[in-house]
N, C-alpha and C positions, 0 to 999 in steps of 0.2 A: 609671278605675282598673283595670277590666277588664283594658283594655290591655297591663298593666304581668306579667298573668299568664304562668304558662309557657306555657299549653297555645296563648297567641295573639304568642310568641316569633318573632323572624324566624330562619325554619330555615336552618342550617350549608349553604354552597352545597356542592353534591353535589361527587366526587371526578369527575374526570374518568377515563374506564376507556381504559386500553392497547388498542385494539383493532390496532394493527400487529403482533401473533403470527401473527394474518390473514393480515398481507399475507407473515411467510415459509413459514407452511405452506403458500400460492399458489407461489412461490418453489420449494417442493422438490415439487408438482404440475406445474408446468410443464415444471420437468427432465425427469421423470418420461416428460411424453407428448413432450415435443422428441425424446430417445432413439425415445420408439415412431415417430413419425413418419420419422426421418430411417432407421431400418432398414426403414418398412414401404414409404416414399414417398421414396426418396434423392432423385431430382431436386425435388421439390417442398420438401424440407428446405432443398437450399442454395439455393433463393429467398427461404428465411427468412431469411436472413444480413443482409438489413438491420434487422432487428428488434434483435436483438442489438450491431450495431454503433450504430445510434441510440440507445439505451439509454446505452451504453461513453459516447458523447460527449457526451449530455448530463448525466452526471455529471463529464466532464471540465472542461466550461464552467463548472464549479463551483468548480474546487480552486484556479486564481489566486487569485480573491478570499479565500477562507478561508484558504491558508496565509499570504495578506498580513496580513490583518486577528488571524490567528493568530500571528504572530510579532511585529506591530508591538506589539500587549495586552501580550506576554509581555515584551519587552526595555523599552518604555517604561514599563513599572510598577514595575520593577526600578531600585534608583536608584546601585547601582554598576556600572558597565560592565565591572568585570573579571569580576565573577559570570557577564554571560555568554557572556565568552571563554574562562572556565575549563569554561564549559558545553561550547562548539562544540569545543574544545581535546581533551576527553575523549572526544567523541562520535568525529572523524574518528581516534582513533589507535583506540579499540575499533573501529569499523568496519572500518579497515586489517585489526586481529589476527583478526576474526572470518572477514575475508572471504580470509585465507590458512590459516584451520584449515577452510573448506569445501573449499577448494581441494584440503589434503593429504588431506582424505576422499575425497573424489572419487578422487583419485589412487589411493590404494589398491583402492576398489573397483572402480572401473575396472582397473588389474592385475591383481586378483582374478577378474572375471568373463572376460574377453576376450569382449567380447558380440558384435564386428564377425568374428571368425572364420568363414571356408566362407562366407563372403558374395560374391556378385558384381557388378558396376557395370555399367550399361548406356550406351550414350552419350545417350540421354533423361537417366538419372540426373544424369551430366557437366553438361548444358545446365541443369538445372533446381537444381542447387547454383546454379550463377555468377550465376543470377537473384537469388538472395535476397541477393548482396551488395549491401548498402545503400550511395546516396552520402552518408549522414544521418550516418554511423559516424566522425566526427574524430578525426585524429592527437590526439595530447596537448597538444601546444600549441595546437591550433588551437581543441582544445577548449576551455581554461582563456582563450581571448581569448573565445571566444562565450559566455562567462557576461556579459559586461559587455553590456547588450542597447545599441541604437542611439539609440534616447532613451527617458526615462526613463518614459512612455506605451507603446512599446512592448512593455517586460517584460511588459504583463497582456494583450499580442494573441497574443505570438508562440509562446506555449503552450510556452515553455521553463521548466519548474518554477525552474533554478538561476536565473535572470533575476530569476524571482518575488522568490525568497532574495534575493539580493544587495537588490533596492531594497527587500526590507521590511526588511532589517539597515540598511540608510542612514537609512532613514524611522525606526525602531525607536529607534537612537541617536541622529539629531536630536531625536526628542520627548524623551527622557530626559535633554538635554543641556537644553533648554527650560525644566525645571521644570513648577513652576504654570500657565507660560503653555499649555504646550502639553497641559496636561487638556483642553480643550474638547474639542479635536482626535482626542484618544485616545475621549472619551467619543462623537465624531462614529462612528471606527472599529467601537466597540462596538455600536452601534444597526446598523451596517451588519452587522455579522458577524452578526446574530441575523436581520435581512433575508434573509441566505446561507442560512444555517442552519432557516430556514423555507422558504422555497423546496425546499433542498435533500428536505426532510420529502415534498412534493410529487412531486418528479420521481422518489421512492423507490418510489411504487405503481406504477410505470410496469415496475418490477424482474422480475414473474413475464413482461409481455412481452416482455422483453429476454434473460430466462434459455431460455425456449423457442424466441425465434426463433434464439441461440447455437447450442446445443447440440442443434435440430434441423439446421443446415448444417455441423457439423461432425459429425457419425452420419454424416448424407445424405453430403458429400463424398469419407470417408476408409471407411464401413465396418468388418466384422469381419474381413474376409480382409484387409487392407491392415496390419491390426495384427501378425497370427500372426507374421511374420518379424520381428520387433522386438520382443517379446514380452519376453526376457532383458533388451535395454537399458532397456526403460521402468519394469518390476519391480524391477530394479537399482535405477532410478533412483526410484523411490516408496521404496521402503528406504532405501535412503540417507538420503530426506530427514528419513524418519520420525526416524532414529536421531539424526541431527543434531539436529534440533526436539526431542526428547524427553529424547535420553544429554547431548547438550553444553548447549543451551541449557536444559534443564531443572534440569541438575546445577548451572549457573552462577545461575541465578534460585533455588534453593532457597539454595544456598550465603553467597548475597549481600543477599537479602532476606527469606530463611525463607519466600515461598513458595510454593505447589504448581502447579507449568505449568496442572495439569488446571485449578486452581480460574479461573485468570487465561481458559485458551483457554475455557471455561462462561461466563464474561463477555462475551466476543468470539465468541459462538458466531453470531451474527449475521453478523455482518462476515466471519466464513470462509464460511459459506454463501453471501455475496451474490461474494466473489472466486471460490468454485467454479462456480459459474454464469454469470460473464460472465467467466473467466479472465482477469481481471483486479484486481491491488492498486489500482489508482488509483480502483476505482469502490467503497471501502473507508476510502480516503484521508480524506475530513471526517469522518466516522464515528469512527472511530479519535483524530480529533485528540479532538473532544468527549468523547469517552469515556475516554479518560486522565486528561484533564482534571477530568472526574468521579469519578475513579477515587481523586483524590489525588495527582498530580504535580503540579509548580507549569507556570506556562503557558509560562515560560522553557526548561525542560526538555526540554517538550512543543512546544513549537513551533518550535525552533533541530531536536532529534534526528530529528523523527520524515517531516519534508521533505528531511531533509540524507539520510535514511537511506534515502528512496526512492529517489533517485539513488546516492548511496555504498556503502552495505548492504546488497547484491543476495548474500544468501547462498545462494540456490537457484540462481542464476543462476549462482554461482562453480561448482557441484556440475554443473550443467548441462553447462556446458562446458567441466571437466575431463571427465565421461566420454563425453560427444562427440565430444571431439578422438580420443579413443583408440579411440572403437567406429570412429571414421571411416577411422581410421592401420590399424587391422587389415585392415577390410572390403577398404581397396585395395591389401592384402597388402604396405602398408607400414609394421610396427610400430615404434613408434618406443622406443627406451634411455632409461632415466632421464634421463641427462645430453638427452638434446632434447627431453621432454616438459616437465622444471619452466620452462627459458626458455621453452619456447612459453606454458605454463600463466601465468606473469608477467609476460607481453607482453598477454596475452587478462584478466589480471587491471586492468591500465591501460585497456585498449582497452574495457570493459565500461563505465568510468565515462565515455568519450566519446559511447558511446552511449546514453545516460540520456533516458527521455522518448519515444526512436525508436518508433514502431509494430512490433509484434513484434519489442523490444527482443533475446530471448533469441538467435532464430536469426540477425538480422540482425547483431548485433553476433560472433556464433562465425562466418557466415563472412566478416565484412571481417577480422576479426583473424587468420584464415589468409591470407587472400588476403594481408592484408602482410607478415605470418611464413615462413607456408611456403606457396605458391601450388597446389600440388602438391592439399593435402588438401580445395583446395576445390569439387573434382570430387567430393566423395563427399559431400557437406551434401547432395545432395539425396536421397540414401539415409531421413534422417529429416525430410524436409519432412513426410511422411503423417501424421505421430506426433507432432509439433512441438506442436501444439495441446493435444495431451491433456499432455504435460509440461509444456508451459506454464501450466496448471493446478495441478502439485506447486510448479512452479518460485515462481509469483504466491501460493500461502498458505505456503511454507519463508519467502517476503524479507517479506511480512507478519508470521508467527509473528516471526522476528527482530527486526526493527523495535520490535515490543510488546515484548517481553521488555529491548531496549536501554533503551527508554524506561523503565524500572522501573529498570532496573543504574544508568544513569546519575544518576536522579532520587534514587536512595540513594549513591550514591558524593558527590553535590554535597550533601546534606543536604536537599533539594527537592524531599521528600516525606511527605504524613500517613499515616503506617502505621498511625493508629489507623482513618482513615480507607477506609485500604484494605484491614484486614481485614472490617470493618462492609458497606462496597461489596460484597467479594466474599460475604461471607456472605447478602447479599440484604437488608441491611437498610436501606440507602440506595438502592434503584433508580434505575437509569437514563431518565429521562424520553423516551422515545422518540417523544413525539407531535410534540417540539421539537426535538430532538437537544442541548438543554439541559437544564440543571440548574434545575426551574422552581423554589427555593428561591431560586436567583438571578436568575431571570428572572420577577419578578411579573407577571402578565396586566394589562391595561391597565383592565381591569375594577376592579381593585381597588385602584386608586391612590385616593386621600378627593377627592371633590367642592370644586371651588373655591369658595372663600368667602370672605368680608372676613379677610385675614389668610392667604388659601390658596397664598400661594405660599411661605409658611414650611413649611406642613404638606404641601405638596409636593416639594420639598426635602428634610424629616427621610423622606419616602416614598421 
C-alpha cells in the first residue's frame, strides 16, 4: 500500500534545458576574435578561409532534402490543388512588385549620393572586373530550361535549389492526387525530414568555427584601408537597406497583419546572427522553414514562398545592383540618364533570377548582366570586389528579412495562418524547441511512446 503514496510517486521527467543560447553567444565570440585576428595577423586570417567555407557547405548539403521533404508535407496534406497555386500564384507576382520597389530605391539613392564620383580605374582594376563574370549567370531562356533537371535523381545532386522545387511540386501533387494510398509515403517523407532536421541541430555547433574562420579571411584579405575609398557606397548602401527592411517592409507587415517587424526580427534573432557571420542566407534556409512553421503558417505557405523566394525575392540584391551600376557609370566618368539606367536596371532585374544559387550570387550576377547590357561598365566591377563581401552581408539579411516578412503577407492574404498562434509565439509563450529545430509538442521523443503489449499495437497507433 505504501506504494500507492505520494512521497514514493514516479517523478515528472525533468524538462529538458535550451542550452544552444551557448552555442550563439560562441557565435558572436568568434566574430569577435575572427575581426581581431584578421587585423592583427592578415595573412594568417585568409588561411582561415576554409573554416568558413566548410561550415557554408555543410549546411548547404542540407537544404535539398528539407525544402524536398518541406514542400512535399505541405502540398500533399492539402487536398485541393488550386490552394496551392493560388499559393505560388501570389508569391511570384509579390515577389515581382517587391523586387521592382527595391530596385526604384536603389535608384534614387544611388542618384542621390553619386558615390562613384573623383574615382579613378586602373588597368589591374579593368582585369579583375572581367574576372568575376561568371559562366554560371544564364540568359533567360536558358535559364527557365535548366530548371527541368536531367533525371529525376539528379535534382538532389546538382545543388540547383529550382530543380529541388520543381520535383518536390511533382512529387507533392502526385501524393495528393493518390489519396489514402499515398499516406504511407508522405508519413515515410516525414520521419525523414525530422532525420534532416536533427542532423542539421548537429552540424549547427560547428557555426562559432565557421563564423571565425569567415570573418578572419575576410579582415585579413581586404583590411581597413581598402574600405576608406568606398566608405559612401557601402554606408549608402546599409541605409538603404535598413529603410527598406524597416519603412517598406515594416509598414506592409504592420499594415497587413497588425504586426510589429521588431517583434517577428526578436524571433529570427538567431538566424540573422548565423547569416551575419557566414554572409550567407542559405546557411539560415532550414531554420527559417521550421520556424515559421512554428510560428503559425501553414506548411503550404511555408514551403511553396519561402524556396521560391530564395531564388525570386532577392530584395537586397535588387538595391545592390542598382547602386553598383551607378557608383560604377560615375567612377568611369561615365554617368548614365535616366532613360539608360531603368533598361539596364530591368535587364539586371531578369538576369538576377538566372543567376540564382551561383557562389557569390551578388557580384557575379552585376557583372554578367553588364557584360551583356553594356560591356563598357564591366571594367569598373572590380572597383568594388574589395568591399563585395562586407555588402554581401546587408545584401544576405535585406533577401532574408524579405523573405520572412512575405511568408507572413502571404500566409494572411491566403487565410493560412493562426494569428492566435502567432501572437502567443511571438510573445514567448510558445518557444521554439531549438535542441530539434522542431516543435517537440509534435515530435514526441521515442522515449515516450507506451511499451508494447498484448493489444500494443492499437495503443501505438492512438500514440
Amino acid at each position: 500500500m505504501a506504494a500507492s503514496t505520494p512521497d514514493t510517486a514516479p517523478a515528472a521527467p525533468a524538462v529538458k534545458r535550451d542550452r544552444t543560447h551557448y552555442l550563439y553567444i560562441a557565435v558572436i565570440v568568434a566574430v569577435a576574435l575572427g575581426i581581431a585576428v584578421g587585423l592583427i595577423w592578415p595573412d594568417a586570417g585568409v588561411q582561415l578561409k576554409p573554416l568558413g567555407t566548410g561550415f557554408v557547405n555543410l549546411i548547404k548539403m542540407m537544404i535539398t532534402p528539407i525544402i524536398f521533404c518541406t514542400i512535399v508535407l505541405g502540398i500533399g496534406s492539402v487536398r485541393k490543388a488550386a490552394k496551392v497555386g493560388a499559393v505560388g500564384g501570389i508569391a511570384l507576382g509579390y515577389f515581382m512588385v517587391m523586387s521592382l520597389v527595391a530596385l526604384t530605391i536603389g535608384l534614387v539613392v544611388g542618384n542621390v549620393l553619386h558615390p562613384g564620383d573623383g574615382l579613378h580605374i586602373t588597368n589591374a582594376i579593368k582585369a579583375s572586373g572581367h574576372d568575376q563574370v561568371s559562366p554560371d549567370a544564364l540568359p533567360p531562356v536558358d535559364f527557365v530550361l535548366s530548371i527541368i533537371p536531367v533525371t529525376f535523381v539528379s535534382a538532389f545532386t546538382s545543388g540547383q535549389v529550382l530543380q529541388t522545387l520543381l520535383v518536390a511540386l511533382l512529387a507533392g501533387f502526385a501524393l495528393q492526387a493518390m489519396g489514402p494510398v499515398g499516406q504511407p509515403v508522405l508519413r515515410g517523407v516525414e520521419h525523414i525530414q525530422r532525420l534532416v532536421f536533427r542532423i542539421l541541430s548537429m552540424v549547427m555547433w560547428a557555426a562559432p568555427i565557421g563564423a571565425f574562420g569567415a570573418i578572419a579571411a575576410v579582415v585579413g584579405s581586404s583590411g581597413v584601408d581598402a574600405l576608406k575609398s568606398l566608405a559612401v557606397l557601402m554606408l549608402g548602401f546599409y541605409v538603404t537597406c535598413v529603410l527598406f527592411v524597416f519603412v517598406v517592409l515594416g509598414a506592409m507587415l504592420k499594415v497587413v497583419t497588425g504586426l510589429n517587424i521588431f517583434s517577428l526580427f526578436k524571433y529570427l534573432g538567431r538566424e540573422f546572427l548565423l547569416i551575419l557571420s557566414t554572409s550567407s542566407s542559405e546557411s539560415a534556409l532550414p531554420r527559417v522553414i521550421a520556424k515559421l512553421e512554428h510560428l503559425g503558417v501553414s506548411k503550404p505557405v511555408v514551403g511553396i514562398t519561402i524556396p521560391t523566394g530564395y531564388s525570386f525575392n532577392l530584395d537586397g540584391t535588387m538595391i545592390y545592383m542598382t547602386m553598383a551600376s551607378l557608383y560604377i557609370a560615375d567612377a568611369l566618368g561615365t554617368p548614365m540618364s535616366l532613360g539608360e539606367q531603368i533598361p539596364l536596371l530591368l535587364f539586371l532585374l531578369v538576369a538576377s533570377k538566372g543567376a540564382a544559387g551561383v557562389s557569390g550570387a551578388g557580384l557575379a550576377t552585376l557583372a554578367g548582366g553588364l557584360q551583356s547590357h553594356k560591356p563598357a561598365l564591366v571594367d569598373g566591377v572590380g572597383l568594388i570586389v574589395g568591399i563585395d563581401r562586407f555588402m554581401s552581408e546587408a545584401r544576405a539579411l535585406t533577401n532574408f528579412a524579405g523573405n520572412a516578412v512575405a511568408t507572413l503577407l502571404i500566409g494572411t492574404w491566403t487565410k493560412e495562418i493562426d494569428r492566435d498562434r502567432v501572437r502567443r509565439v511571438l510573445a514567448g509563450e510558445l518557444p521554439f524547441d531549438e535542441t530539434t529545430l522542431m516543435d517537440e509538442n509534435e515530435v514526441p521523443p521515442v522515449a515516450e511512446l507506451p511499451e508494447q503489449r498484448e493489444g500494443g499495437d492499437k495503443e501505438l497507433a492512438k500514440a
